[in-house]
C-alpha positions in Angstrom: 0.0 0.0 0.0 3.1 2.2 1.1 5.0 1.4 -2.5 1.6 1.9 -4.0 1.4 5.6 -2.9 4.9 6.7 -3.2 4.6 5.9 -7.1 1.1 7.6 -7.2 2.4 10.8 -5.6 5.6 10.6 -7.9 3.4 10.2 -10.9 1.9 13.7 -9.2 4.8 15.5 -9.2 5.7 15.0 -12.7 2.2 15.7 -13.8 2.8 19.2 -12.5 6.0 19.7 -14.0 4.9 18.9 -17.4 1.6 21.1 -16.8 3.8 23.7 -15.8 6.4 23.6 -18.9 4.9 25.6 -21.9 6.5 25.4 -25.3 5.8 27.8 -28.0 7.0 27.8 -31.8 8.1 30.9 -34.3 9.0 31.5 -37.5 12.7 32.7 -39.0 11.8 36.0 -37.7 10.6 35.0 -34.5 6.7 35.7 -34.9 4.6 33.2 -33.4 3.4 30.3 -35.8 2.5 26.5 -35.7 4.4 23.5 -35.1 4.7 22.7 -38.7 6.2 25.9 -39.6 8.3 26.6 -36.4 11.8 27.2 -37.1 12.5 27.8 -33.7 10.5 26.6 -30.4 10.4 28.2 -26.5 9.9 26.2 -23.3 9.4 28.0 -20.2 9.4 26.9 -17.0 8.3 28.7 -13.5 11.2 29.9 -11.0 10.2 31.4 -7.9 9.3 34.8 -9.0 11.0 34.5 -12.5 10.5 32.3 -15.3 12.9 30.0 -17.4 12.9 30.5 -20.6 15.1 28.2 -23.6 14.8 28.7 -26.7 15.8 25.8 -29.4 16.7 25.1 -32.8 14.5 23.2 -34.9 16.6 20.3 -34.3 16.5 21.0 -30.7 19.7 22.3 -30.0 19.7 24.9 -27.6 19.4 28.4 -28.8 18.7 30.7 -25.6 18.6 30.1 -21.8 17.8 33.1 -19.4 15.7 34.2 -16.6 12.5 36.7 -17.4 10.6 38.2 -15.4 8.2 39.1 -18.5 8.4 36.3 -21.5 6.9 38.5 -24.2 8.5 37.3 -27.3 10.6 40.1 -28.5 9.8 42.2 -25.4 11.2 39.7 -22.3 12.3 41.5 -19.8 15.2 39.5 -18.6 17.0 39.2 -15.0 20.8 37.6 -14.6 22.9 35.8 -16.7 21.1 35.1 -20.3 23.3 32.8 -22.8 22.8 32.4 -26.2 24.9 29.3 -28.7 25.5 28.8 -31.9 23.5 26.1 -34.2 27.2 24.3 -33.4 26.0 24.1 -29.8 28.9 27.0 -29.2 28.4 30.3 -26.7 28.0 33.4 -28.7 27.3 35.6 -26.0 26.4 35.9 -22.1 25.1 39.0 -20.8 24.1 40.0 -17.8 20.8 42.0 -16.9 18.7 43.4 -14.0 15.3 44.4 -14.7 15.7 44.3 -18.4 18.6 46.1 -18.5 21.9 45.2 -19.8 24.0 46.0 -16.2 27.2 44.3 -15.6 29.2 41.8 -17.9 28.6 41.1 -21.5 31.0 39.1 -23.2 31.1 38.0 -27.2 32.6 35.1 -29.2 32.9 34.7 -32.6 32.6 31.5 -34.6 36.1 29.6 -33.6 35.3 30.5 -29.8 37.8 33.1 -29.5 36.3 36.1 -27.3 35.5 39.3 -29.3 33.9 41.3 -26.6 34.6 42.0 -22.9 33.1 44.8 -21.2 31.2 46.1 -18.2 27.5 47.9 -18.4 27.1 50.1 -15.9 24.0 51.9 -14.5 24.1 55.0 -16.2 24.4 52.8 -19.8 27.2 53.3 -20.2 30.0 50.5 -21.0 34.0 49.7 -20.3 35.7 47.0 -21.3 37.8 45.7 -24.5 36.6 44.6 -28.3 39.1 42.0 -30.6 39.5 41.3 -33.8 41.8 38.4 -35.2 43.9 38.4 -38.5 42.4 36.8 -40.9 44.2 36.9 -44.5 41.1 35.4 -46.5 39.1 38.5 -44.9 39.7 42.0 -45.0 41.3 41.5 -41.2 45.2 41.6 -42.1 46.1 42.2 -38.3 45.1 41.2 -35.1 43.9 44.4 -32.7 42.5 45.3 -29.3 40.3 48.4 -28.9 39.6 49.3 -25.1 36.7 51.4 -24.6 35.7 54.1 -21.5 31.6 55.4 -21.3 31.3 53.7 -24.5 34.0 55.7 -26.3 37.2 54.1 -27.9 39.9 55.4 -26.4 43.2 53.3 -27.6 43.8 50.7 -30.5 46.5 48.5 -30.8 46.8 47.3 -34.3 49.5 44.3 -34.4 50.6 41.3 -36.2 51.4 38.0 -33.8 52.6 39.9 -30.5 51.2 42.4 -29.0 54.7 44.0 -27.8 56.1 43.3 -31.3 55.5 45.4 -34.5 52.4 47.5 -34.2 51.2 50.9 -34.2 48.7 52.2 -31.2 46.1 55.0 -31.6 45.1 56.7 -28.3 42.5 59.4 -27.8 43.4 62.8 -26.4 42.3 65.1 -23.7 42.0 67.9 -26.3 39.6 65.4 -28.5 42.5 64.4 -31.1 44.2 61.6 -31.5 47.7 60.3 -31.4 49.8 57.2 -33.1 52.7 55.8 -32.0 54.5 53.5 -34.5 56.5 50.7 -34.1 59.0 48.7 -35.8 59.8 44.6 -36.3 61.3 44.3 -33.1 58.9 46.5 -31.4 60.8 49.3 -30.9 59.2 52.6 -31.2 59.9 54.4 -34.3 57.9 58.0 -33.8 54.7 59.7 -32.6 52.1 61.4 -34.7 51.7 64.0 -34.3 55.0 64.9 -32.5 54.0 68.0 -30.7 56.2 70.3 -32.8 53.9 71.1 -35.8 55.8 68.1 -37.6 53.6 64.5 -38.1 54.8 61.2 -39.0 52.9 58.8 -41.4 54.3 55.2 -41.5 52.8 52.4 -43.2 52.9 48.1 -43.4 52.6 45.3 -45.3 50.4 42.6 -44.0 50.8 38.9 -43.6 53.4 39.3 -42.2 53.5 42.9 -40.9 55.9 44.6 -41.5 57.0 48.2 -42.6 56.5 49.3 -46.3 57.0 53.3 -45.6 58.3 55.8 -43.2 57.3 59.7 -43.6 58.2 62.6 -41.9 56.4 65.9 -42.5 56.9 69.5 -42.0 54.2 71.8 -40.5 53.1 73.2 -43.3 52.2 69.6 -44.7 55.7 69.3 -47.6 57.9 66.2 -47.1 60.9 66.5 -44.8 62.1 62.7 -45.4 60.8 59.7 -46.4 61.8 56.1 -47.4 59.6 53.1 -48.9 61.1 49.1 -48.1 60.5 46.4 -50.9 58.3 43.3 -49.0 61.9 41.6 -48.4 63.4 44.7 -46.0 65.3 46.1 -48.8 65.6 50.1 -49.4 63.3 50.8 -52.6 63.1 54.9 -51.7 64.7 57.4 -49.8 63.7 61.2 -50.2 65.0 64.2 -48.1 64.4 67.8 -48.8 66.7 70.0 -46.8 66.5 74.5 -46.9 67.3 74.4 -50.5 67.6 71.4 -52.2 66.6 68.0 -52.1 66.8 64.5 -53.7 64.6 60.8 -54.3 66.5 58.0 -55.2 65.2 54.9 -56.1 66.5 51.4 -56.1 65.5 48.0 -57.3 64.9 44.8 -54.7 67.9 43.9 -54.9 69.1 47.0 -53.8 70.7 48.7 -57.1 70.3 52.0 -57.8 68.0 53.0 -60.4 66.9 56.3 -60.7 68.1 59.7 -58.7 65.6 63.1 -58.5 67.1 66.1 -57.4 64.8 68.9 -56.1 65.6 72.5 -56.0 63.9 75.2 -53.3 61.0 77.3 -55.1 61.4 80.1 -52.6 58.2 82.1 -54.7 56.3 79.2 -54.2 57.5 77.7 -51.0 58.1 74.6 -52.7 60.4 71.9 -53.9 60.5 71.7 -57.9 61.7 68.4 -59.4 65.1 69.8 -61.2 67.0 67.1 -63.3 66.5 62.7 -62.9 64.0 60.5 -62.7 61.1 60.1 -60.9 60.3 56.6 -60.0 56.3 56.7 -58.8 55.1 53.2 -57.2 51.4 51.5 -57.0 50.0 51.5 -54.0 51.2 48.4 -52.8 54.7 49.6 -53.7 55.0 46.3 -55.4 55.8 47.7 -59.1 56.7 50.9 -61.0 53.4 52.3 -62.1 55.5 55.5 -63.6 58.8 57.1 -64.4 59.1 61.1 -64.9 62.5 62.2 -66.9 63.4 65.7 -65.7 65.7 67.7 -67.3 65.8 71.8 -66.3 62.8 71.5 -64.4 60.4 69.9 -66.8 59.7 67.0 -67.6 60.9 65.2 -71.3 59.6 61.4 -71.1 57.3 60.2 -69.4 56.7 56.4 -69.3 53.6 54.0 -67.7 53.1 50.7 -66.5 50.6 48.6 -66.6 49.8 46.4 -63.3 52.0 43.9 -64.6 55.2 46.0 -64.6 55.4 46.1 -68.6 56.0 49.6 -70.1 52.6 50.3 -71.8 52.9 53.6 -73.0 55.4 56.4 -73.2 55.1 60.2 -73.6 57.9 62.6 -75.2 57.8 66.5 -74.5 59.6 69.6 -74.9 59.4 72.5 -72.9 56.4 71.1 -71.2 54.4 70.7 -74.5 53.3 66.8 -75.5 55.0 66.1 -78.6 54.3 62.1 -79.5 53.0 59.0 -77.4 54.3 55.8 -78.3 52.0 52.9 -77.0 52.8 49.1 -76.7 51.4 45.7 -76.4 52.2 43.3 -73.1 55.1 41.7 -75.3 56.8 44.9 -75.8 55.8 46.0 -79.2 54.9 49.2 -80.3 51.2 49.2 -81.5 50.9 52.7 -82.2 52.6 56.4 -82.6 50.1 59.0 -81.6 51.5 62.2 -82.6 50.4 65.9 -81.4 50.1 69.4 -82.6 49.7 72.3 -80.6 49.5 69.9 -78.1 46.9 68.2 -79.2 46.5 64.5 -80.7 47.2 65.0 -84.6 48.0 61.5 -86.3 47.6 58.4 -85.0 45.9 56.2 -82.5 45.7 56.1 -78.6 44.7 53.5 -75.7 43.2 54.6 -72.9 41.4 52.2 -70.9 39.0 50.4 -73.2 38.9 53.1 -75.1 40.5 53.2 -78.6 40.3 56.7 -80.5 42.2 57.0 -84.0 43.3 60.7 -85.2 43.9 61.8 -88.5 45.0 65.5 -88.9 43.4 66.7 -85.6 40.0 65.1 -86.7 38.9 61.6 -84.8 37.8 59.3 -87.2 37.3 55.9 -85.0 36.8 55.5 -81.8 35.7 51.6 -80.1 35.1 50.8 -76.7 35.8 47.4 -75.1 33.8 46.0 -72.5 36.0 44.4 -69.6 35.9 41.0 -71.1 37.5 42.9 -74.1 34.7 42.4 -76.2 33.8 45.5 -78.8 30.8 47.7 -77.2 30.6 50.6 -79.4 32.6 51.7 -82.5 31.9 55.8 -83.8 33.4 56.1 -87.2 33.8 59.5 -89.2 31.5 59.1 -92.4 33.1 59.4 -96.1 31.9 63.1 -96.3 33.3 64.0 -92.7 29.9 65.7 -91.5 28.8 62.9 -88.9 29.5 59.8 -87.3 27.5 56.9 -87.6 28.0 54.5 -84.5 26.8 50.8 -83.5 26.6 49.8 -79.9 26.7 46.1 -78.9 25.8 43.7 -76.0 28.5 41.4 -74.2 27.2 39.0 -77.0 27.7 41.1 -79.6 24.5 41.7 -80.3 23.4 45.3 -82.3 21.6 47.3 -79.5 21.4 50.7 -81.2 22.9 52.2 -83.8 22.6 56.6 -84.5 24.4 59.3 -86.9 25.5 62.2 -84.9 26.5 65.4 -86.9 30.3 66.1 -86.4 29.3 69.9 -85.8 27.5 69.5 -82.9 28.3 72.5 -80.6 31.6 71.7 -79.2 31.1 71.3 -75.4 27.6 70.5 -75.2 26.3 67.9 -73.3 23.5 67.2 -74.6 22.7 64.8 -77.2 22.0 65.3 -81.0 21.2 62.0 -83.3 19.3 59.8 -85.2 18.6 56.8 -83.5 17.8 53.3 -84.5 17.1 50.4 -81.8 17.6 47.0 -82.1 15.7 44.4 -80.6 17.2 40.6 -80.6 19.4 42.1 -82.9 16.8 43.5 -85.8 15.6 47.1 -86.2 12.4 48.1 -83.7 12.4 51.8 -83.9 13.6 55.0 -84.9 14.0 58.1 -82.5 15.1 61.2 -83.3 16.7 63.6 -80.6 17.8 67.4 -80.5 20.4 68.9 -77.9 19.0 65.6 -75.1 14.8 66.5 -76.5 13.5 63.9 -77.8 12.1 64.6 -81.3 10.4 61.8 -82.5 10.4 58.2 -82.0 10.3 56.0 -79.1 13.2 55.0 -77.5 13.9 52.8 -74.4 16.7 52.7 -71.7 18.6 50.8 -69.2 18.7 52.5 -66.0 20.2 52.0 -62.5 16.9 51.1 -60.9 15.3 49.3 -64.0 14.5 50.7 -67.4 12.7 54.2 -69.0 10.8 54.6 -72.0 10.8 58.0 -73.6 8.1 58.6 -76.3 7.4 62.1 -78.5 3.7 62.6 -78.4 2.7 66.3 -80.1 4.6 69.0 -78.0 5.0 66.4 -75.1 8.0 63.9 -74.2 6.0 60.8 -72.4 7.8 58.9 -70.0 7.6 55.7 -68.4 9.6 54.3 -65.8 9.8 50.6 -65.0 11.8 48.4 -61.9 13.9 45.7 -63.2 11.2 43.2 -63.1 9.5 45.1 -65.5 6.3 46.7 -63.9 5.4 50.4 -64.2 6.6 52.2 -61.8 5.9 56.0 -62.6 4.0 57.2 -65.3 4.5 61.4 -66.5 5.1 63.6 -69.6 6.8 66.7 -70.0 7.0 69.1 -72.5 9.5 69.2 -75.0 10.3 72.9 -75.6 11.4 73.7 -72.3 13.6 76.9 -72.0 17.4 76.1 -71.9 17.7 77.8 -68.2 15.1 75.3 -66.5 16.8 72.2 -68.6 18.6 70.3 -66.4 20.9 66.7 -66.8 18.8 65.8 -63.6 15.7 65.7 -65.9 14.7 62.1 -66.7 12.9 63.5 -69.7 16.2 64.3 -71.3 18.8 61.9 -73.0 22.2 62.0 -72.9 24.5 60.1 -75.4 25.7 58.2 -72.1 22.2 56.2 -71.7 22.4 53.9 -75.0 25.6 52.7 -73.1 24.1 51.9 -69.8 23.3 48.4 -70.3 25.8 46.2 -68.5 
């Protein structure tokens, strides 16, 4: 009888823990929904005079675990220590509360475990404490850094590569509300302060993976170089500059250390600044990795100039006299010259230049070709120079090379004017599907429709009116107005979506 009524009152006791655990399911974004579509499920469970509350995974891994004193999903109002994991089963985050208010630790880690926030809430809501971030060359992380924070503001950085006493520079807030950086070195030694309290700063920067310095630079007060030197990846010297009361020099040196090219800089007293005199002038990418350009100097101005491409290969190269562009030579990634582009008055004559992907060819002043590329190096437009020289006629093309348009443009169009002058022919799956006419960006006649940012535009002449339609890029109207043509030239504007430029047939890709 005994046995018979400890099990009954057992059986009692879990009754009432069941009846007294609730469990409630939500969707992805945590609205309330049924079991079926729950992506997410709560259990909570009476404790004195708080409430349990976990929250799960849909495969029941635990998502949340805190005390409430209100359980309103989205609006708990949570007392103590509240915990939330990963779907991995990992802690992303404890923080502690009273009343519903974050008040005392809170702590953050990110998906390896590693802690990435440690700091203190206090009463007022305000915070101290530290934030981390780990190197991470696959990210944009390339160093490891600690940022310590008082009443929520940061007042000191340490940027740095494997040690923290090692090679690193530190940025520390100021009393005044500035900022200072000190800088260090491989072996952690302490190479300057910026700024250094005497109206001179110090700029240094680093390589990452592994960290180390790329380039030192000292400034005067009024913002000019004082001394500077770039290092190749390997340690070695590629640049040393130094400007002293009236001269100066830049020398610059290959990575294996042999000199390559010298600049020597004379004192503009008039100008209160250092002119480039006689040498060359060695200017590196912005990884310092390759020449990007080399200035010849002779008598203060410049006779060659020569360009890279990202490769390192010389692809073009500009001859002067007395500061006036007399020929650029331009060549192909093997070396060869693929064209002589000569100038008069200094302006292109004969001949063709590259710029980009754009191609232009000049023939006595007068461009008669010009073809764009699309970066897959596929011909997007070409403009040729009719037989009669009074207009160009021009085809545009898809990355297919598909006809989208094709227009005449008259090759006296007022010089300097933006706005557009053609006739216009549109192609659709590569067959004509309309003509448009337009005046100085007015649409004349025609129809005509346009890629845009947001979508596409139709612009259609209807009597004294320009109709235009604007669609998303689904395709659904979106905006439906009209505006009339023959609006004076002081309340045109190239904000007006009425208008056409020569710039929207090429919007498309």
């Amino acid at each position: 009888m005994k046995k018979l009524l400890t099990s009954a009152l057992l059986a009692l006791v879990l009754s009432a823990s069941v009846y007294a655990q609730e469990k409630t399911y939500f969707d992805e974004n945590w609205e309330k929904t049924t079991q079926d579509k729950m992506e997410y499920y709560r259990e909570t469970t009476p404790k004195g005079k708080l409430t349990l509350i976990k929250d799960f995974y849909k495969d029941g891994k635990l998502q949340m675990e805190g005390l409430a004193s209100d359980t309103t999903p989205n609006n708990e109002v949570f007392d103590g220590k509240v915990t939330w994991y990963t779907p991995e089963g990992k802690v992303m985050s404890i923080t502690t509360f009273s009343k519903g208010k974050q008040l005392g630790v809170s702590q953050s880690y990110d998906e390896k475990g590693r802690l990435t926030e440690d700091v203190n809430y206090k009463a007022d809501g305000t915070f101290d404490g530290k934030a981390f971030l780990y190197k991470d060359p696959e990210s944009e992380y390339f160093y490891n850094s600690i940022t310590t924070y008082e009443n929520s503001l940061p007042v000191k950085t340490i940027v740095y590569d494997e040690d923290i006493k090692g090679i690193r520079y530190e940025n520390y807030s100021t009393k005044d509300g500035g900022t200072e950086t000190k800088y260090y070195d491989e072996k952690g030694k302490l190479i300057g302060t910026a700024p250094s309290g005497s109206g001179e700063t110090l700029l240094v920067d680093y390589y990452p993976n592994p960290m180390r310095i790329s380039k030192i630079e000292k400034y005067k007060s009024d913002g000019s170089v004082k001394e500077g030197v770039v290092y190749a990846k390997n340690g070695k010297l590629l640049q040393e500059q130094k400007n002293n009361k009236k001269d100066g020099y830049k020398t610059t040196y290959d990575e294996s250390g042999k000199k390559i090219g010298h600049l020597v800089y004379q004192y503009d007293k008039e100008n209160d600044a250092f002119k480039p005199m006689d040498g060359e002038d060695y200017q590196l990418n912005y990884d310092y990795t390759q020449i990007s350009s080399i200035d010849i100097y002779k008598n203060g101005s410049i006779i060659t100039s020569r360009y890279f491409d990202e490769a390192g290969k010389l692809s073009s190269e500009k001859t002067l006299k007395d500061d006036v562009t007399q020929e650029i030579k331009y060549y192909s990634p093997d070396g060869k010259l693929k064209s002589t582009l000569t100038y008069s008055d200094d302006m292109p004559y004969n001949g063709t230049s590259y710029e980009g992907l754009t191609e232009t060819q000049y023939k006595e002043g007068i461009v008669v070709n010009t073809k764009i590329y699309h970066e897959e190096k596929k011909l997007k437009s070409e403009k040729k120079l009719n037989a009669k020289q009074t207009a160009y006629d021009a085809t545009i093309y898809d990355i297919k090379g598909t006809v989208l348009y094709t227009y005449n443009q008259p090759l006296n169009e007022e010089e300097g004017n933006y706005f557009f002058t053609a006739q216009i022919v549109q192609y659709m799956k590569g067959k004509p599907a309309g003509k448009s006419s337009v005046k100085s960006g007015i649409l004349q006649s025609g129809k005509i429709k346009l890629t845009t940012l947001n979508g596409s535009k139709e612009l259609e002449r209807s009597g004294k009116w320009v109709l235009l339609k604007l669609y998303d890029t689904d395709g659904k109207l979106i905006q439906e107005t009209k505006t009339l043509a023959d609006v004076p030239e002081e309340y045109s504007s190239t904000e007006n979506p009425a208008m056409l430029s020569e710039d929207d047939l090429y919007y498309f890709d």
